[in-house]
N, C-alpha and C positions, 0 to 999 in steps of 0.2 A: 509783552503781555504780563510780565510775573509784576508791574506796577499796578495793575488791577484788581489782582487776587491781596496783594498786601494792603491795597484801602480797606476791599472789603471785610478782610478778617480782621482789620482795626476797629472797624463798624461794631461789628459782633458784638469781641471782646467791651468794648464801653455803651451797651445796650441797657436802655430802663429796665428795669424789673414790671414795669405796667402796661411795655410793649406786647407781653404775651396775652395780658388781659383785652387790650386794645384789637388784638389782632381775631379776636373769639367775638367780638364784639357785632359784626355783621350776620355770623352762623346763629347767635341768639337771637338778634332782630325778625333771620329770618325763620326762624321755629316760632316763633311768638305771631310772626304774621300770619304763617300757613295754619295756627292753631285758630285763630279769629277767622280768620277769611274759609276757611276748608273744615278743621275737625267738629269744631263744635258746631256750627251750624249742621254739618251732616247726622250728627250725636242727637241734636234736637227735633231733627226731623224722623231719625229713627223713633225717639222716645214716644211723641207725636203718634206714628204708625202704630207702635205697642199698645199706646192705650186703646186707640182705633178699635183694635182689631179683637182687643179684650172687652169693648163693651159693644158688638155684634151681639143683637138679638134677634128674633122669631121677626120677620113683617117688616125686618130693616130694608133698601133701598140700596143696591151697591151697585159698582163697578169693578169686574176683576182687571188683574195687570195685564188678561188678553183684550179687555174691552169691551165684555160680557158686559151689558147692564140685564140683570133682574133682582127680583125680590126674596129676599131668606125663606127660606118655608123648615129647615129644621138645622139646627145650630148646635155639633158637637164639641169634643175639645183641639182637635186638629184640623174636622172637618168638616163644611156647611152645604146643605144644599142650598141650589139655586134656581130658584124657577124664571125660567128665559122666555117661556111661551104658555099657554095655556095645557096643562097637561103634559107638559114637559120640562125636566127638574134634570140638572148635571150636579155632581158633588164635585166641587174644587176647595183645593185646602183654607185653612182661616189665612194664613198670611197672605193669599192670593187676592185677595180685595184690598180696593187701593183707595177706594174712595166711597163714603156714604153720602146719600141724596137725600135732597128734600123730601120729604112726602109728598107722593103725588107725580113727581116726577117719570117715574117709571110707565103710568098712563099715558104720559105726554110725547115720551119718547117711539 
């Protein structure tokens, strides 16, 4: 066995210098792909959300993240009412709407 161990510490010792670069070479590929394919799309869909949720006004059309559709009836800085029925109004926070409608939508529904 000891003809083994002396190949391969002869290996070693007469090793590139741009073997070490070579070998980092796959772990960069793969941060540069999970960065394309995973962070920044999710970064853009947050940013996406932010503005969403900062330009909520009085008479807007939502959807909460429980699947609440009604209409704004009063719009604070954390938190907005919501009218789901005729005379009946819940307050859920502003990040809790996930989605703005058309106009008109909410009679439809």
């Amino acid at each position: 066995m000891d003809f083994l161990i002396s190949t391969a510490q002869a290996q070693l010792a007469g090793g590139s210098p741009s073997g070490n670069w070579m070998s980092m070479l796959p772990l960069v590929a793969l941060f540069v792909a999970f960065y394309f394919l995973l962070i920044r799309p999710q970064t853009r869909k947050a940013k996406e959300h932010r503005e969403m949720v900062a330009k909520i006004t009085v008479g807007d059309e939502v959807v909460t993240a429980g699947g609440i559709l009604g209409r704004i009836s009063e719009a604070g800085e954390t938190f907005v009412a919501l009218e789901i029925a005729a005379g009946v109004t819940i307050r859920v926070q502003r990040f809790q709407v996930t989605q703005l409608l058309p106009k008109g939508s909410y009679k439809s529904a």
